[in-house]
C-alpha positions in Angstrom: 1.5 -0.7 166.0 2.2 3.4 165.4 2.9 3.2 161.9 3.8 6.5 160.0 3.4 6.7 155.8 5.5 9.0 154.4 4.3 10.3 151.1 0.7 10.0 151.4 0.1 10.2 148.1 -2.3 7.3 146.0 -0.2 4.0 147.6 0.3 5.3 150.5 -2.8 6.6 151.7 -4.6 3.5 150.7 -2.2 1.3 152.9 -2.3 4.0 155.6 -6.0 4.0 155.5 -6.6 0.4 155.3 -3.5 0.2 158.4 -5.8 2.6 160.4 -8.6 0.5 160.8 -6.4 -1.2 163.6 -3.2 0.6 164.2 -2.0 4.1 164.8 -1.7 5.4 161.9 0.1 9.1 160.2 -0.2 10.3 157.0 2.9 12.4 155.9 1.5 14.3 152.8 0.6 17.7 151.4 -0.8 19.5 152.6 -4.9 20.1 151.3 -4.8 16.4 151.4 -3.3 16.3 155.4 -5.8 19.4 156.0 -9.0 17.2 154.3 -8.2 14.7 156.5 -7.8 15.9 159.5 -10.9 17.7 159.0 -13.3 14.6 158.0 -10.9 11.8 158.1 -9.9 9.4 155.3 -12.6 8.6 152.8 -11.5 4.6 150.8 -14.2 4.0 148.0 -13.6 1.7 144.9 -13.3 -2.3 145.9 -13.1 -1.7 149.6 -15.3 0.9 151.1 -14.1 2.9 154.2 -14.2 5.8 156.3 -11.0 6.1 158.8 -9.6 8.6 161.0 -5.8 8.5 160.8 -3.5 11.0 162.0 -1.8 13.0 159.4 0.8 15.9 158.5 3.4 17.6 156.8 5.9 16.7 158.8 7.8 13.9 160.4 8.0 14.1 164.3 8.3 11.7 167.5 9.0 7.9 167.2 7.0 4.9 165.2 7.0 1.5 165.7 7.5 1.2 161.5 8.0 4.0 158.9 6.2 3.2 155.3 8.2 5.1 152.0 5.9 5.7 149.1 7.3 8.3 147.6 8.7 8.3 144.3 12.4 7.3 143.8 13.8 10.5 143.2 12.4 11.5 146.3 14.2 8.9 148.5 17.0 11.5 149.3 14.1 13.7 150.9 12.6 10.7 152.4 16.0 9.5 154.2 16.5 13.2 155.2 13.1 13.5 157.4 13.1 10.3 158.5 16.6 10.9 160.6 14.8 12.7 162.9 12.3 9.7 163.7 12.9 7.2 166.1 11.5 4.0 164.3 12.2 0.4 164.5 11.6 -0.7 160.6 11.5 1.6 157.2 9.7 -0.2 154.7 10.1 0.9 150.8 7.2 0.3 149.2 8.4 2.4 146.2 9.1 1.6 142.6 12.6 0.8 140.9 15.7 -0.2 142.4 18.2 1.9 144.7 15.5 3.0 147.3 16.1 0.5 149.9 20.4 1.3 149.9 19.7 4.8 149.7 17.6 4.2 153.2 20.1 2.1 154.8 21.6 4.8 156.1 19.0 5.3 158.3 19.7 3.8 162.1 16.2 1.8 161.9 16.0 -1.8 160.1 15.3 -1.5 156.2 12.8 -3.8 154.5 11.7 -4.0 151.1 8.3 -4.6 149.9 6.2 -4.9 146.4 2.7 -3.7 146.1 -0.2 -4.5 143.9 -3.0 -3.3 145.2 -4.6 -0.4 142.8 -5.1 3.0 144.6 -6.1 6.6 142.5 -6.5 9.8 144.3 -9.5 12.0 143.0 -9.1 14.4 145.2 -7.8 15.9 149.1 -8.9 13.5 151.3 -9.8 10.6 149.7 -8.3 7.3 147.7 -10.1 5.0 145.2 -8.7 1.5 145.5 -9.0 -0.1 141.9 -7.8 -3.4 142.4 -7.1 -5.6 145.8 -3.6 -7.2 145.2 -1.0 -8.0 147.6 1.9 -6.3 149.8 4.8 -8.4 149.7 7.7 -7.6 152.3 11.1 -8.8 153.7 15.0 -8.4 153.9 16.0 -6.7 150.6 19.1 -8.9 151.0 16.8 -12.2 151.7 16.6 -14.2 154.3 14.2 -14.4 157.7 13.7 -11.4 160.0 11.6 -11.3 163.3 10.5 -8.1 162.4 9.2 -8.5 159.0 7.3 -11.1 160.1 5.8 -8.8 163.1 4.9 -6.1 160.5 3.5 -8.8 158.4 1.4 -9.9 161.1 0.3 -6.3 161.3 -0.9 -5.5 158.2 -2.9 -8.9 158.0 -4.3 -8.2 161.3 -5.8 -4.8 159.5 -7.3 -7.3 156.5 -4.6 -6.3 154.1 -3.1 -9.4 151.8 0.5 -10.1 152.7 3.1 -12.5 152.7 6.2 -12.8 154.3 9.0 -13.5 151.8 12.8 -15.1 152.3 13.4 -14.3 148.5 12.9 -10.7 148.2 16.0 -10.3 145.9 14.0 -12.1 143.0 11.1 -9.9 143.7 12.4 -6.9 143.5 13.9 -8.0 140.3 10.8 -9.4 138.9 8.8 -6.2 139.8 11.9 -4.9 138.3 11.3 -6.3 134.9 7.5 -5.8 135.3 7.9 -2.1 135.5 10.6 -2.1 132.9 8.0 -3.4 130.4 4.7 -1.9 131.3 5.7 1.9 132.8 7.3 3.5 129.9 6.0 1.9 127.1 2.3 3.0 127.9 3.6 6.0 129.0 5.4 6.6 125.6 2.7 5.6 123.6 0.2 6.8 125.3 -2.3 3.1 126.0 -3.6 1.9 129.0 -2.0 -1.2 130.2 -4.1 -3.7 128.3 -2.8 -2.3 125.3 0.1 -4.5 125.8 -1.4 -7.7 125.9 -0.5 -8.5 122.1 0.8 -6.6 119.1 4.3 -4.2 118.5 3.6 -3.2 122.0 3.8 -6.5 123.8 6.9 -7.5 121.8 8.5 -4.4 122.8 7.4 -4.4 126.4 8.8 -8.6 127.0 12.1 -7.4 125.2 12.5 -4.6 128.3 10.9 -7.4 130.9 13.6 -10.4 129.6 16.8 -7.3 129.4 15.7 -7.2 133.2 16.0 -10.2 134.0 19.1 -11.1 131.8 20.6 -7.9 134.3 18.9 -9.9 137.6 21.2 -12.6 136.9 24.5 -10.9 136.0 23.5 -9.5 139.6 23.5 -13.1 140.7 19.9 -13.4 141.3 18.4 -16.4 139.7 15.0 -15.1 137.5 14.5 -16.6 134.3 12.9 -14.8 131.3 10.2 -16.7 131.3 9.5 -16.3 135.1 10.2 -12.1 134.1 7.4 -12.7 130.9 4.8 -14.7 133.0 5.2 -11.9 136.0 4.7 -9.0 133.1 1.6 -10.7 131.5 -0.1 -11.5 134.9 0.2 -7.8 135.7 -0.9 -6.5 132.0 -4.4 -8.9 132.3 -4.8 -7.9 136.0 -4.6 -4.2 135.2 -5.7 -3.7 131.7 -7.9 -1.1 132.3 -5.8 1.1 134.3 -3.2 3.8 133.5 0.7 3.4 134.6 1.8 5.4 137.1 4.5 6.9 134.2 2.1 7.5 131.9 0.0 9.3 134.6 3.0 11.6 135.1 3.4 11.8 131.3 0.2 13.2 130.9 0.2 15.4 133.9 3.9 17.1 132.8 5.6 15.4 136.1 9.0 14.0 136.3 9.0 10.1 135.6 10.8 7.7 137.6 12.5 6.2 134.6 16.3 6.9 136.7 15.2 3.7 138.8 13.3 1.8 136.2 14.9 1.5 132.6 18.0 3.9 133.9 18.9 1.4 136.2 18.5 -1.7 133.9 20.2 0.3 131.2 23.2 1.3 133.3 24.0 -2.2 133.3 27.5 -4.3 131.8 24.8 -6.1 130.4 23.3 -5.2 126.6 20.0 -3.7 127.1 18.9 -2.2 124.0 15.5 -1.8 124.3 15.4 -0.4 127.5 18.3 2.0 126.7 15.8 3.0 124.1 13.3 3.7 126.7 15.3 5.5 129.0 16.6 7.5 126.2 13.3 9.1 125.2 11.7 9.6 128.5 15.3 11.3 129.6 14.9 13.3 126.4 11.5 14.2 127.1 12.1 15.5 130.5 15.0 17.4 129.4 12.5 19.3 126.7 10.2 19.6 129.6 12.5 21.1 132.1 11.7 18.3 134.0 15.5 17.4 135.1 17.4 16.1 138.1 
């Protein structure tokens, strides 16, 4: 399959990479990171240990068989924009929040939407740490069976990469949803790895965001309980205890926060979400200090 990642940052370069082992594979990325590879390929250390030679650029050009979108939300716009030029058969979102995979729709190719757990870090130009194996989880975003999810599914197991197939992607965006809600921007607020939720102030507050979502899932029509929202938050917190959010990364590096897709968009709701209007409301405020706006 001749797979192209756009945004080659962390996520994406650890799919891409692992993808390459068996595919044709193009990083879309900045550039020292597209120049470090092209000069001595892709370098995977961490849990799985790897050295591949993917293609890679700064820009989108020619056809793919599937396009992967890991940039961040806010980026979408950019994503949709260089993609039109690509002749692809599938655009996968394998992005966080909610909004990505309608914003793509307007792109001719089919649109699927997909949840990630696998744990990637990038050190430095030309190479990825993975820091946990998890899985990739893809499909309709509307739900249902496709032919050609379940031939990109096939894909990505052929190149040893966990993955299921799924019929109910609705619920799992939602439950990633309400995962996110809870973990991103309360560690990035208070400043604590993710383990830091696992009991105390912070785990109450983080379930309150986690059940808001899912109260929101269901005035959406999708059927997630807040128990099945609480269970999916706490698995994530043990699995990932050690790590840092990806908010509270760009917290601490002074980069704009996808909060717009996360506790915006449960906030925005008809639904009461005080907690995570909270949330939103001090990371907004923050970025608005910071000059980090729209």
């Amino acid at each position: 399959m001749d797979v192209v990642v756009f945004g080659a940052g962390s996520l994406g370069s650890l799919i891409g990479g692992l993808l390459a082992r068996e595919h044709v594979v193009t990083l879309v990325g900045r550039e020292d990171h597209v120049h470090a590879v092209q000069e001595d390929g892709l370098r995977i250390t961490g849990e799985i240990q790897a050295v591949v030679r993917p293609r890679a650029s700064k820009t989108v050009s020619g056809a793919a068989d599937l396009a992967i979108v890991t940039v961040k939300s806010y980026d979408t716009p950019a994503a949709v924009e260089a993609l039109s030029g690509c002749d692809c058969d599938a655009v996968l979102s394998l992005q966080n929040g909610m909004g990505n995979e309608e914003r793509l729709a307007s792109l001719v190719a089919t649109v699927l939407a997909g949840t990630a757990t696998y744990g990637a870090l990038q050190d430095e130009p030309g190479s990825v740490r993975c820091t946990g194996i998890g899985e990739i989880v893809l499909g309709p975003p509307d739900g249902g069976q496709s032919t050609i999810a379940d031939r990109i599914g096939e894909a990505f197991s052929t190149a040893g990469i966990e993955t299921t197939v799924a019929a109910d992607m609705p619920r799992r965006r939602w439950e990633k949803l309400a995962v996110n809600a809870g973990i991103n921007a309360t560690t990035a607020l208070s400043r604590v790895p993710n383990g830091a939720l696992s009991d105390g102030p912070l785990s109450d507050v983080a379930r309150r965001a986690a059940r808001e979502t899912a109260r929101v899932a269901r005035d959406h029509g999708v059927d997630l309980p807040d128990e099945a929202a609480i269970a999916a938050l706490e698995s994530v917190v043990d699995a990932t205890a050690d790590n840092e959010s990806s908010m509270y990364r760009d917290v601490q590096s002074g980069r704009r926060t996808e909060v717009e897709a996360i506790n915006g968009y449960v906030a925005d709701s008809d639904v009461e979400t005080p907690v995570n209007e909270t949330l939103a409301a001090l990371l907004r405020g923050w970025e608005r200090e910071s000059k980090l706006g729209k």
